[in-house]
Backbone as JSON Lines, residues from 0, in Angstrom:
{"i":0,"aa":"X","n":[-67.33,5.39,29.33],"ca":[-66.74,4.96,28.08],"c":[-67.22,3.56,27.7]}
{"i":1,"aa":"X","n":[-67.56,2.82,28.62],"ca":[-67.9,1.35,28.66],"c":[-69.32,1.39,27.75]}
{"i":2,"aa":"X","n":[-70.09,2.11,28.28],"ca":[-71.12,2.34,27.69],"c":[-71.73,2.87,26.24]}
{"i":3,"aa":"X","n":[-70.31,2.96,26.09],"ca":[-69.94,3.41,24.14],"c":[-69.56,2.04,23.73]}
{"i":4,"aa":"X","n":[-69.52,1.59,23.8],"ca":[-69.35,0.05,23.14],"c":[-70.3,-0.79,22.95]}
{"i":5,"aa":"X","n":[-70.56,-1.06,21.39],"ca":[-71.37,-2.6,21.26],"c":[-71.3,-3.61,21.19]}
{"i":6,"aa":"X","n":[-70.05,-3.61,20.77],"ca":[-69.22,-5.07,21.05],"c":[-68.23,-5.16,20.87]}
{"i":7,"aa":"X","n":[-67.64,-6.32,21.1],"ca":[-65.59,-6.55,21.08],"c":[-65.83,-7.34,19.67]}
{"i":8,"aa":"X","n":[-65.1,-6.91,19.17],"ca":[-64.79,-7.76,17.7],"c":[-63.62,-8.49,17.93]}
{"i":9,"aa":"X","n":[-62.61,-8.12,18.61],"ca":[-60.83,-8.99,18.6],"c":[-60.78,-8.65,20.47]}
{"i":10,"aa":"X","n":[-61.05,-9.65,21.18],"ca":[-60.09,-9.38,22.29],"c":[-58.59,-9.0,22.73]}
{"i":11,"aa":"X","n":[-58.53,-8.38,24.08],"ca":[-57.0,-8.5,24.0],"c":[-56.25,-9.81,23.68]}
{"i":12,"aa":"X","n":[-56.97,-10.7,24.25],"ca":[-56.04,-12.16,24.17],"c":[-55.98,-12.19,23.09]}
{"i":13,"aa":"X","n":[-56.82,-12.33,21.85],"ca":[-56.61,-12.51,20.82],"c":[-55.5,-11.57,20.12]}
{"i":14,"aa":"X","n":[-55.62,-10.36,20.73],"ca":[-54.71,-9.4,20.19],"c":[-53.28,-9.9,20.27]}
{"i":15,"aa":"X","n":[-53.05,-10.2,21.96],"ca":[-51.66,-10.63,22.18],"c":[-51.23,-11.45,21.48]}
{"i":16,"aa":"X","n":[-51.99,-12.84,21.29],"ca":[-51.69,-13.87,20.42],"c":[-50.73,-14.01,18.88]}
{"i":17,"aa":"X","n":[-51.69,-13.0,18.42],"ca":[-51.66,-12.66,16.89],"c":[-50.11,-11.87,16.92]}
{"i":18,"aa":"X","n":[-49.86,-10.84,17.82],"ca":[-49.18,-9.98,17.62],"c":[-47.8,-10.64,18.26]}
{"i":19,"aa":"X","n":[-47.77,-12.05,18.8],"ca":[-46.92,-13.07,19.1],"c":[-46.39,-13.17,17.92]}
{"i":20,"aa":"X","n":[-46.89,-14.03,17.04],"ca":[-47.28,-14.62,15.78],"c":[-46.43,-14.06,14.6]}
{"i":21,"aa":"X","n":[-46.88,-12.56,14.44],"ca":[-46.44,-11.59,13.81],"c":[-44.59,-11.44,14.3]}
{"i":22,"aa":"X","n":[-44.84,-11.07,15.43],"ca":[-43.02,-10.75,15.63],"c":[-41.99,-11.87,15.39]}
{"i":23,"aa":"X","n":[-42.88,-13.25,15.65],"ca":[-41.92,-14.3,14.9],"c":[-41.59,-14.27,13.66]}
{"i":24,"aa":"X","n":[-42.93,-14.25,12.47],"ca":[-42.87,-14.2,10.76],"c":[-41.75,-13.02,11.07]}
{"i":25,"aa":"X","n":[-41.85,-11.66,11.46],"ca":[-41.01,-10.64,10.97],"c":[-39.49,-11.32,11.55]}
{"i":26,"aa":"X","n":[-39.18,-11.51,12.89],"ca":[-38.12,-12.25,13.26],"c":[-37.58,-13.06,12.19]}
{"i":27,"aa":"X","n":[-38.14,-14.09,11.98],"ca":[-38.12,-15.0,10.87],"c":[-37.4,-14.31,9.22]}
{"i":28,"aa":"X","n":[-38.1,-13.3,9.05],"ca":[-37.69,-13.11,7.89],"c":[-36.57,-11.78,7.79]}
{"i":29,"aa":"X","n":[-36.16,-11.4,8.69],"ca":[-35.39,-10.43,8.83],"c":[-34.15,-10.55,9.52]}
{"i":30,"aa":"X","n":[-33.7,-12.33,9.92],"ca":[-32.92,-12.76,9.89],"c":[-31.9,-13.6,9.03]}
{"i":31,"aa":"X","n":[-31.03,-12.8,9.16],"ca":[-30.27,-13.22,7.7],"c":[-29.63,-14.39,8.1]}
{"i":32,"aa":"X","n":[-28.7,-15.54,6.57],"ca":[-28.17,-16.29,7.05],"c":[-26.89,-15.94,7.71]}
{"i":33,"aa":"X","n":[-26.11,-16.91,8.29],"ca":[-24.62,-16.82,9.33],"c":[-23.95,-16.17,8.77]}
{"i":34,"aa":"X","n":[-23.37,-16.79,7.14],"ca":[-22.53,-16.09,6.51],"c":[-22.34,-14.6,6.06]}
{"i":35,"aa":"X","n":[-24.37,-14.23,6.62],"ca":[-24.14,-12.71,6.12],"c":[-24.33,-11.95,7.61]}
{"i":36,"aa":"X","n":[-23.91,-10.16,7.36],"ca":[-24.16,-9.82,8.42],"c":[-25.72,-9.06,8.96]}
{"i":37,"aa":"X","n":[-25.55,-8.44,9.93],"ca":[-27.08,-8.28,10.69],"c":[-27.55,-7.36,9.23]}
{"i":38,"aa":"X","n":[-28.85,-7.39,9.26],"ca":[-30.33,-6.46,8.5],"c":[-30.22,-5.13,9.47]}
{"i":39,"aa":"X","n":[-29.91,-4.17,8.68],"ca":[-30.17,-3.21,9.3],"c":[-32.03,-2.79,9.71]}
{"i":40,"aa":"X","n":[-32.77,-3.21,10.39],"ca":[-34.21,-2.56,10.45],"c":[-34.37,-1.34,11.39]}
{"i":41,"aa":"X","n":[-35.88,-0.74,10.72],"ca":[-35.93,0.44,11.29],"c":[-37.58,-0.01,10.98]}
{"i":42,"aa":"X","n":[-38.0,0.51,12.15],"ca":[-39.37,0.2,12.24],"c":[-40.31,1.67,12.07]}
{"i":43,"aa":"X","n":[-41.26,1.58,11.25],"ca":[-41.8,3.18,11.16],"c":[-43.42,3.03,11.46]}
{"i":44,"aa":"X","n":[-43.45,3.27,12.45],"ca":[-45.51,3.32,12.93],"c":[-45.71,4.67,12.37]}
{"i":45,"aa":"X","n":[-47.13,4.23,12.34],"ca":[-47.93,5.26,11.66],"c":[-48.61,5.7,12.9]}
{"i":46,"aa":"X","n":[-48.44,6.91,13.1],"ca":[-48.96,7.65,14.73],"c":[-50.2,8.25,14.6]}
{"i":47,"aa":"X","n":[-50.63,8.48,15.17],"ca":[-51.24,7.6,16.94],"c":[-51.58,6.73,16.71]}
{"i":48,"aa":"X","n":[-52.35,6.19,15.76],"ca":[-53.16,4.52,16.2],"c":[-52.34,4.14,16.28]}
{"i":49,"aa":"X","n":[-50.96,3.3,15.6],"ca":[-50.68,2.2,15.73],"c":[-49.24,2.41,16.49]}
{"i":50,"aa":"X","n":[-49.29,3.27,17.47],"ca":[-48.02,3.05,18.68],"c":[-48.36,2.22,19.69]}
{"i":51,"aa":"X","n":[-49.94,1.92,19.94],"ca":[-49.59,0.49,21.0],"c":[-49.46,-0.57,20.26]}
{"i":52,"aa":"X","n":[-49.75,-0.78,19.07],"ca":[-49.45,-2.37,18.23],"c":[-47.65,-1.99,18.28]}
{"i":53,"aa":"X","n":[-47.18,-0.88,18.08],"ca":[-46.06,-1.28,17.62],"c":[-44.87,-1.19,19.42]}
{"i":54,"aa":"X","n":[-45.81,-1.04,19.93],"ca":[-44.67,-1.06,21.57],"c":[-45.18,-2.32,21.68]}
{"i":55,"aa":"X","n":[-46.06,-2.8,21.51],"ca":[-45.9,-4.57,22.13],"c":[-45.58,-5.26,20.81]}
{"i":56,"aa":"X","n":[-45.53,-5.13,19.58],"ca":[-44.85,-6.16,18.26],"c":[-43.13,-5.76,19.14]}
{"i":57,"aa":"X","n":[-42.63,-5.0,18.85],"ca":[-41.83,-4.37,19.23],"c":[-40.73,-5.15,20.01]}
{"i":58,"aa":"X","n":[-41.16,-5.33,20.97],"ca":[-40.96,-5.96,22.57],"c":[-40.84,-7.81,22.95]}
{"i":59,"aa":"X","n":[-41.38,-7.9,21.21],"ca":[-40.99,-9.55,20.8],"c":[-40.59,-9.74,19.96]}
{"i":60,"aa":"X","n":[-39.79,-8.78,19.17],"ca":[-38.28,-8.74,18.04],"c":[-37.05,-8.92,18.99]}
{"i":61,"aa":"X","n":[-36.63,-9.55,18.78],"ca":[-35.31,-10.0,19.51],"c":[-34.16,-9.52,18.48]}
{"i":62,"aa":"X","n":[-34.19,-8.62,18.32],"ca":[-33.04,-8.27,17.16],"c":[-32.6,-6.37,17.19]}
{"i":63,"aa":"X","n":[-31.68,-5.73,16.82],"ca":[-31.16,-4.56,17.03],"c":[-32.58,-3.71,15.76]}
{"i":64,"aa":"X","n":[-32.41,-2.54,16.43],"ca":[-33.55,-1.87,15.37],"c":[-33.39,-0.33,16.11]}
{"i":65,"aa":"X","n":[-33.56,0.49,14.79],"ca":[-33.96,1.91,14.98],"c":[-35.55,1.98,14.95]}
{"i":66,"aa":"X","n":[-36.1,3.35,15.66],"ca":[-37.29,3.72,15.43],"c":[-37.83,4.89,14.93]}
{"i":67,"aa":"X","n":[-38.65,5.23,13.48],"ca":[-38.39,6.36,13.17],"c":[-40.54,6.83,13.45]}
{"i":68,"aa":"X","n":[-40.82,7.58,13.1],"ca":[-41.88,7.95,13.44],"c":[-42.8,8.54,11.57]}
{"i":69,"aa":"X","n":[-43.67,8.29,11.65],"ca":[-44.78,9.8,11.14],"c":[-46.4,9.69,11.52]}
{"i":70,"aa":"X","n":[-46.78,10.87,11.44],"ca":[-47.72,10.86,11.36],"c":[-48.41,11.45,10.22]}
{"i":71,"aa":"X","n":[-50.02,10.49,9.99],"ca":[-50.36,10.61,8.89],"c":[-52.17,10.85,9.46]}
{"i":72,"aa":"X","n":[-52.67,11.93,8.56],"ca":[-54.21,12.02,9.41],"c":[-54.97,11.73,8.25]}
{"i":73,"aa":"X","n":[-56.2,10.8,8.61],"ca":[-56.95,9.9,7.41],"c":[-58.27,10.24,7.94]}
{"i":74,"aa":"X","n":[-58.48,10.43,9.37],"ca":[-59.91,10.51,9.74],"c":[-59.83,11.72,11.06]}
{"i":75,"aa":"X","n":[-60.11,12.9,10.74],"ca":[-60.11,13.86,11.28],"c":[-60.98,14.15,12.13]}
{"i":76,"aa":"X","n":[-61.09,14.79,13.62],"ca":[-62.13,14.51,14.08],"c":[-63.39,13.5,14.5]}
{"i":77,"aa":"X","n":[-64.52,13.43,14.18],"ca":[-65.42,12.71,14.96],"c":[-65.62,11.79,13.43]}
{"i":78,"aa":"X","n":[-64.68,12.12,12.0],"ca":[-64.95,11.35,11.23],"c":[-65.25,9.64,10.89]}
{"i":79,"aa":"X","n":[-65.67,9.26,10.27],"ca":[-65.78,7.42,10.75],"c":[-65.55,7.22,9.2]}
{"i":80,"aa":"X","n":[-65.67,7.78,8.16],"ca":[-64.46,7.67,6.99],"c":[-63.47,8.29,6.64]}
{"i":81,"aa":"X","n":[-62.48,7.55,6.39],"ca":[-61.13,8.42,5.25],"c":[-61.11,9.59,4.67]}
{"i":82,"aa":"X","n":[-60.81,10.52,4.92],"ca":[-61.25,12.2,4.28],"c":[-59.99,11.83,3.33]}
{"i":83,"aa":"X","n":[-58.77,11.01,3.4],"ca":[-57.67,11.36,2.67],"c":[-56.37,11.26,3.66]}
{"i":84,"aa":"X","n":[-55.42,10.66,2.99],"ca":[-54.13,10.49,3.84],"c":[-53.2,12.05,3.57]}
{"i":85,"aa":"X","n":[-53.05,12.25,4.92],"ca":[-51.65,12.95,4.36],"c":[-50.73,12.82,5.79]}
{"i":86,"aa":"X","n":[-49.73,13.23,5.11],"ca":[-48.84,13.35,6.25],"c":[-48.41,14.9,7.11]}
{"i":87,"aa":"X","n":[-48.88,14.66,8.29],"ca":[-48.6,15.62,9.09],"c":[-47.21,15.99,9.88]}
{"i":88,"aa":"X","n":[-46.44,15.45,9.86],"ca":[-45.35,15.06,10.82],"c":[-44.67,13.56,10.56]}
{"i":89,"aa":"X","n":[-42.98,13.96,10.23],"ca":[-41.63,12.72,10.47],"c":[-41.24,12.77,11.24]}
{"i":90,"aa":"X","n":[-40.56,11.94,11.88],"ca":[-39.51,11.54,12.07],"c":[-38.69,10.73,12.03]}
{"i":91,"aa":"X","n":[-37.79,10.78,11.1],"ca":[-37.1,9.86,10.41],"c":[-35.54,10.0,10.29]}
{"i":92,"aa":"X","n":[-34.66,8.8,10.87],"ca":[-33.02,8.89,10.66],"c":[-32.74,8.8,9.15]}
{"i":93,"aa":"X","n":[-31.54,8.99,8.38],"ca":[-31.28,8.56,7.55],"c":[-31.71,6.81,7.03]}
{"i":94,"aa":"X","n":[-32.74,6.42,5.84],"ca":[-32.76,5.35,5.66],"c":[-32.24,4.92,4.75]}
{"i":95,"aa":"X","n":[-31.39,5.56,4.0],"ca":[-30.23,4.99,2.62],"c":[-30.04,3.57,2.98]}
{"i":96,"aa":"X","n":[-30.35,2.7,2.21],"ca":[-29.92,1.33,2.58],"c":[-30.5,1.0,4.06]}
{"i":97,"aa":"X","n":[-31.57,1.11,4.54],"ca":[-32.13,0.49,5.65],"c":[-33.04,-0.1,5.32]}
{"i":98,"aa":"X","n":[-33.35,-1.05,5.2],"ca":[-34.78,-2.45,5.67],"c":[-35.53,-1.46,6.75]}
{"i":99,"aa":"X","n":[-36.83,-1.15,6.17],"ca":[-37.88,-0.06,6.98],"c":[-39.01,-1.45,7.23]}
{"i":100,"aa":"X","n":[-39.92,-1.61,7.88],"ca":[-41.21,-2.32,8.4],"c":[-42.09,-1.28,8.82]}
{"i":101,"aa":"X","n":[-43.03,-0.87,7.69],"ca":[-43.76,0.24,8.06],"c":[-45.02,-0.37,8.8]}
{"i":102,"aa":"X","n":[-45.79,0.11,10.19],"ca":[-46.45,-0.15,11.0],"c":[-47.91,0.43,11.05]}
{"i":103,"aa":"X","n":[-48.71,-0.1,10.08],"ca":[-50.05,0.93,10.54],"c":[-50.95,-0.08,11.38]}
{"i":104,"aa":"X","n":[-51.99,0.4,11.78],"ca":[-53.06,0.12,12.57],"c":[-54.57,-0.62,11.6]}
{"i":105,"aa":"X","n":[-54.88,0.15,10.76],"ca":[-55.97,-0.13,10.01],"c":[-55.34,-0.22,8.3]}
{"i":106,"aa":"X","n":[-56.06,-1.06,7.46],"ca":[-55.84,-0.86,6.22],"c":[-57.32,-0.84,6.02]}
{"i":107,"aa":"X","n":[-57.64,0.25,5.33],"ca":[-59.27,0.41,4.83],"c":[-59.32,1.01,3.16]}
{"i":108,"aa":"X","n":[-58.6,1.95,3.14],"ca":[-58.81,2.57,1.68],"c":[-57.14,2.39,0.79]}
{"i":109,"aa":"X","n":[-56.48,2.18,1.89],"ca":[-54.86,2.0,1.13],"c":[-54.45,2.97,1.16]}
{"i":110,"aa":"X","n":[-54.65,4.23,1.54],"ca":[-54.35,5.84,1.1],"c":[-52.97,5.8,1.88]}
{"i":111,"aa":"X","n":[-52.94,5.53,3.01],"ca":[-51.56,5.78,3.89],"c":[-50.79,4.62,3.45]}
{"i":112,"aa":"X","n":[-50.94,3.37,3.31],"ca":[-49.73,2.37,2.97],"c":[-49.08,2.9,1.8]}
{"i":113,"aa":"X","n":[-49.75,3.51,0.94],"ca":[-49.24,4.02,-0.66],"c":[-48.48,5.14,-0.28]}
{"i":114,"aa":"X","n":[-48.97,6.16,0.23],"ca":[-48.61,7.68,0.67],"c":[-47.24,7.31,1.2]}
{"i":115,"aa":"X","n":[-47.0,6.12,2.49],"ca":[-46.12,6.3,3.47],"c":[-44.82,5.59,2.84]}
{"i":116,"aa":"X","n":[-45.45,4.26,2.12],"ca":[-44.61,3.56,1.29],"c":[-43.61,4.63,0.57]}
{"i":117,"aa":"X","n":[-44.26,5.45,-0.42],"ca":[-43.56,6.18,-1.35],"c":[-42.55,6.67,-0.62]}
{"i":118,"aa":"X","n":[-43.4,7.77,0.34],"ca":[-42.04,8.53,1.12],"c":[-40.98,7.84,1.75]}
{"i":119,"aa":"X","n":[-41.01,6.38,1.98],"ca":[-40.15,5.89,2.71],"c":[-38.85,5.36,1.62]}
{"i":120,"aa":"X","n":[-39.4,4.85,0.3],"ca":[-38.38,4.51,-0.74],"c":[-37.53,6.25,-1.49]}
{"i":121,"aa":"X","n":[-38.52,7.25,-1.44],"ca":[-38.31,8.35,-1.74],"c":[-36.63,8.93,-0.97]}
{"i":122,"aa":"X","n":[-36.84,8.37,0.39],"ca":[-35.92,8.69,1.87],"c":[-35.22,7.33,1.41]}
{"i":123,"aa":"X","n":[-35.03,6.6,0.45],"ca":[-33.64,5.35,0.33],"c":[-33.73,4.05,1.05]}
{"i":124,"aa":"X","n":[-34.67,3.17,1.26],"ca":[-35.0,2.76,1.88],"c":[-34.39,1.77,1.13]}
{"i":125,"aa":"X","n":[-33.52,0.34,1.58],"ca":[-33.31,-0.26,0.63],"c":[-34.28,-1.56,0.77]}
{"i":126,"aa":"X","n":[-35.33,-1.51,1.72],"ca":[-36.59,-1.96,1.22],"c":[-37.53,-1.78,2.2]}
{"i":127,"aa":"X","n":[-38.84,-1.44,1.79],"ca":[-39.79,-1.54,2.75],"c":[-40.99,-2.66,2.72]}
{"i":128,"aa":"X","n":[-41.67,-3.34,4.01],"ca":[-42.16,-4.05,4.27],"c":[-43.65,-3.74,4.93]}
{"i":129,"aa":"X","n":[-44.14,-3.86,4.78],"ca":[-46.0,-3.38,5.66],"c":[-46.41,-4.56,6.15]}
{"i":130,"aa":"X","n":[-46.83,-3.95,7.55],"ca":[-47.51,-4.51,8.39],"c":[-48.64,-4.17,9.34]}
{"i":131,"aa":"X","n":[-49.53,-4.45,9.06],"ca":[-51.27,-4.01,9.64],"c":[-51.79,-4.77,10.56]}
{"i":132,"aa":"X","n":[-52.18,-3.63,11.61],"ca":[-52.99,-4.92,12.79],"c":[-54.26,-5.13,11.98]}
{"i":133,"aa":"X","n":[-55.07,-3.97,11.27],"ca":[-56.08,-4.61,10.59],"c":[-56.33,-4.15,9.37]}
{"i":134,"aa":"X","n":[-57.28,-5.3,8.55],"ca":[-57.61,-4.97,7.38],"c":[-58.89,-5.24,7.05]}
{"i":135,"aa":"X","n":[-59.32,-4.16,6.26],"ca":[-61.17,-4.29,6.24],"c":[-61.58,-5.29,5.4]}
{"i":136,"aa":"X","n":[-62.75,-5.52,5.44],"ca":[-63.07,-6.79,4.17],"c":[-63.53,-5.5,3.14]}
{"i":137,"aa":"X","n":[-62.76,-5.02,2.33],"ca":[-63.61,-3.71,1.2],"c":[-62.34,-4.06,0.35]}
{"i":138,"aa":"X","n":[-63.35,-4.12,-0.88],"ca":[-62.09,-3.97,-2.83],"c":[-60.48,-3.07,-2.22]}
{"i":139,"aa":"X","n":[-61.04,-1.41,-1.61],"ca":[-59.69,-1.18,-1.83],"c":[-59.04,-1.22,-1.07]}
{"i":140,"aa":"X","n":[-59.09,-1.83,-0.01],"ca":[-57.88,-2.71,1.31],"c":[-57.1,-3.96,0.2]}
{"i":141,"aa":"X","n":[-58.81,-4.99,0.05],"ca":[-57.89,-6.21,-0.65],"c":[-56.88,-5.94,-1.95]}
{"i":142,"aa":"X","n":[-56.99,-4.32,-2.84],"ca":[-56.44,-4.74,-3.6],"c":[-54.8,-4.12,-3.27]}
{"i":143,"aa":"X","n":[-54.58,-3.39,-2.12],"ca":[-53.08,-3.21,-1.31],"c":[-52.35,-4.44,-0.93]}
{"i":144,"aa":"X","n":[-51.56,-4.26,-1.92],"ca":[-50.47,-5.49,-1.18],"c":[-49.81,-5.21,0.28]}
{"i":145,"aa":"X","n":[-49.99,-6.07,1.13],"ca":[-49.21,-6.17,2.29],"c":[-48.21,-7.31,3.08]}
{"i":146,"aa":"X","n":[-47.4,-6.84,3.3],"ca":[-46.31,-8.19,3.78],"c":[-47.31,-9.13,5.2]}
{"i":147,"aa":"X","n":[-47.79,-8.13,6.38],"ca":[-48.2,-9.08,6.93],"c":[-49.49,-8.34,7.53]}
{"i":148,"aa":"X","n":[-50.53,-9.57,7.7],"ca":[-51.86,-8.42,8.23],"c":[-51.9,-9.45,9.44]}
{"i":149,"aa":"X","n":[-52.5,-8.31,10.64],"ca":[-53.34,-9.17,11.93],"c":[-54.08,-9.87,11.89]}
{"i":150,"aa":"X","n":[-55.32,-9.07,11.41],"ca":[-56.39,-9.48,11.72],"c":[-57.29,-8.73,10.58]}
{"i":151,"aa":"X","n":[-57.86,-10.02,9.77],"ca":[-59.07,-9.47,8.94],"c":[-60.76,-9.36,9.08]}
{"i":152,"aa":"X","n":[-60.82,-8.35,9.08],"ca":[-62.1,-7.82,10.23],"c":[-63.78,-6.94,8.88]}
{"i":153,"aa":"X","n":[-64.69,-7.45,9.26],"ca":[-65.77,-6.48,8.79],"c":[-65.43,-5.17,8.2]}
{"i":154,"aa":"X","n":[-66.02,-4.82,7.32],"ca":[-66.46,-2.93,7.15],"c":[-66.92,-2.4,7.99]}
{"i":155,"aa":"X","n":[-66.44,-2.4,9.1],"ca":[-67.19,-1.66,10.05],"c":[-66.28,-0.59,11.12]}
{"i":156,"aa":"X","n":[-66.1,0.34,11.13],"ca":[-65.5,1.3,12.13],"c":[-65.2,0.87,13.37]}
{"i":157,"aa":"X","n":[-64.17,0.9,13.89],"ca":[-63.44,0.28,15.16],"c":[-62.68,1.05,15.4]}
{"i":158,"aa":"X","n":[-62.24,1.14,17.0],"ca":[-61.71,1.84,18.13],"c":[-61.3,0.54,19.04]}
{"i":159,"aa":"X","n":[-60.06,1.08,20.04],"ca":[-59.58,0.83,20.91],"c":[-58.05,-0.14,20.46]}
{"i":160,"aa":"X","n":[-57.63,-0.2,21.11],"ca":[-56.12,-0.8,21.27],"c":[-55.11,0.22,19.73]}
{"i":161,"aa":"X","n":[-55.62,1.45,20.27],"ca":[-54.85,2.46,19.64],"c":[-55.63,3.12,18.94]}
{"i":162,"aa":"X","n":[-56.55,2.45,18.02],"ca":[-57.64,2.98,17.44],"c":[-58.58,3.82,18.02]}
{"i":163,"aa":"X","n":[-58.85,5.29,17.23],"ca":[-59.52,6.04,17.93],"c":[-61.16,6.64,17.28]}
{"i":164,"aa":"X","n":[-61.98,7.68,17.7],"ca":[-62.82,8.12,17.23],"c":[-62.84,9.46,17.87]}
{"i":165,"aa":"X","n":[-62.01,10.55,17.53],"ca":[-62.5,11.94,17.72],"c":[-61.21,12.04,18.86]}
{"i":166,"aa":"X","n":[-60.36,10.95,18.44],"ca":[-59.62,11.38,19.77],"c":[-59.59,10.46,21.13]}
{"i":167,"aa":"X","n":[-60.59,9.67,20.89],"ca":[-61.29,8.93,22.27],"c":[-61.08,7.44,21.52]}
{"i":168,"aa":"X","n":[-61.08,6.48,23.12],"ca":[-60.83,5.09,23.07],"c":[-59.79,4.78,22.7]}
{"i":169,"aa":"X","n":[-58.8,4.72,22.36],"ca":[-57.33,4.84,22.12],"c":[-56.96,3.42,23.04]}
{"i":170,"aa":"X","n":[-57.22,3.57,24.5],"ca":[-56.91,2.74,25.53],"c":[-57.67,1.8,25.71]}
{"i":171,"aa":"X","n":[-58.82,1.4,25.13],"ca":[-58.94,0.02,24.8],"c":[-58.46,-1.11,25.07]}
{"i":172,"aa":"X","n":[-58.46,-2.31,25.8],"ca":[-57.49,-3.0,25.32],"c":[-58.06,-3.87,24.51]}
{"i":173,"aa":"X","n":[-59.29,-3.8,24.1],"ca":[-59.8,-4.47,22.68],"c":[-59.8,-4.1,22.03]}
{"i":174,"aa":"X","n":[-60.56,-4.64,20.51],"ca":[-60.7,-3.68,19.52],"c":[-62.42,-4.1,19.07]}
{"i":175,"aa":"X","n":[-63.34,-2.78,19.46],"ca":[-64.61,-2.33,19.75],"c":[-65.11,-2.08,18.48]}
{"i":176,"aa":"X","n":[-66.54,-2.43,18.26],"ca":[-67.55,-1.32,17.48],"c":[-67.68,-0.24,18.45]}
{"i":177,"aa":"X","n":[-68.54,0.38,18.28],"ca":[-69.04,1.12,19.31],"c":[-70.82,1.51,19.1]}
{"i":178,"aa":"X","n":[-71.7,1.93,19.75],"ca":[-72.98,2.14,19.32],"c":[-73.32,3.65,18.76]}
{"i":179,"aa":"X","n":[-74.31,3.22,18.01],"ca":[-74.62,4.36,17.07],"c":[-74.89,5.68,17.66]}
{"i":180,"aa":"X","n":[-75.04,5.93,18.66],"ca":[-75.23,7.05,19.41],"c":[-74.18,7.81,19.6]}
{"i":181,"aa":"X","n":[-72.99,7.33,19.47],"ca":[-71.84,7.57,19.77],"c":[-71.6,8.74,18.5]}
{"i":182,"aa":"X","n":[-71.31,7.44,17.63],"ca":[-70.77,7.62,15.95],"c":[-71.61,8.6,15.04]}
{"i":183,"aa":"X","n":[-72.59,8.9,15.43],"ca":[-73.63,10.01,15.2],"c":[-73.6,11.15,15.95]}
{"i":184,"aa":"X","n":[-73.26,11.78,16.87],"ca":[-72.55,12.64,17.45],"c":[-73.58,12.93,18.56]}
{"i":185,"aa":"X","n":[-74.46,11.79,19.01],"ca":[-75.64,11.91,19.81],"c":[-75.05,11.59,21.9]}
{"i":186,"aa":"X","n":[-73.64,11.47,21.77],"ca":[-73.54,10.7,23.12],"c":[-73.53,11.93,23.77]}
């Protein structure tokens, strides 16, 4: 697997760092003042990539929270672009009046922040918030509004620290190019 890699673009350290960083701003802003009572949050990752960003963001919220789930498939197979968001699979509690923090992994075309957004205000959300470990340098990432991004990274296809290709590298604990031999279906 080592040998599928061309380079590290974000180390883990860097990963940990950032994703420090992040659980404070959200901490920070999802704490209400004294006089009022707790924010109800419910945290919603976008599955598979972004369940290891969201078990370690996760794990440095110091505050009560539900966890609801979906999954959404954007790159099917050995794909290395966006075929299209959809959603494959919820799981979701009642969010009538819940503060949601929706969790993806990549922002590249916007298709899932829009898609997931909707369904989540659709389900009563009495507000939702986005948060991306990454975002591409391309028009239609920058023109998605997002509450908080990781890490702003190249046009370029990446794997590992959840991020996958065909299924593979997931376990990463960086976040990889990988070489063309790979991504061409030559390995």
């Amino acid at each position: 697997m080592h040998r599928d890699i061309e380079r590290v673009l974000i180390s883990q350290q860097q990963i940990a760092r950032r994703v420090a960083e992040l659980a404070a701003l959200i901490t920070a802003d999802h704490t209400p003042p004294k006089q009022e009572g707790p924010i109800e949050l419910t945290i919603v990752p976008v599955l598979t990539g972004a369940m290891i960003f969201c078990a370690d963001l996760i794990r440095q919220i110091p505050m009560a929270m539900q966890i609801g789930m979906m999954t959404v498939s954007s790159y099917p197979g050995r794909s290395v672009s966006t075929q299209g968001a959809q959603v494959v699979a919820q799981q979701l509690a009642d969010l009538r009046g819940r503060h949601v923090l929706l969790l993806d992994d990549i922002l590249d075309s916007g298709q899932t922040i829009r898609l997931v957004t909707s369904v989540l205000r659709e389900r009563g959300a009495a507000s939702v918030r986005t948060c991306v470990l990454l975002r591409k340098d391309r028009p239609a990432a920058r023109d998605v509004p997002v509450d908080y991004v990781g890490f702003d990274i190249p046009d370029v296809f990446v794997v590992g620290y959840g991020l996958d290709f065909d299924n593979y590298y997931r376990n990463l604990p960086d976040i990889v190019t990988l070489n063309g031999r790979v991504t061409e279906g030559r390995a």
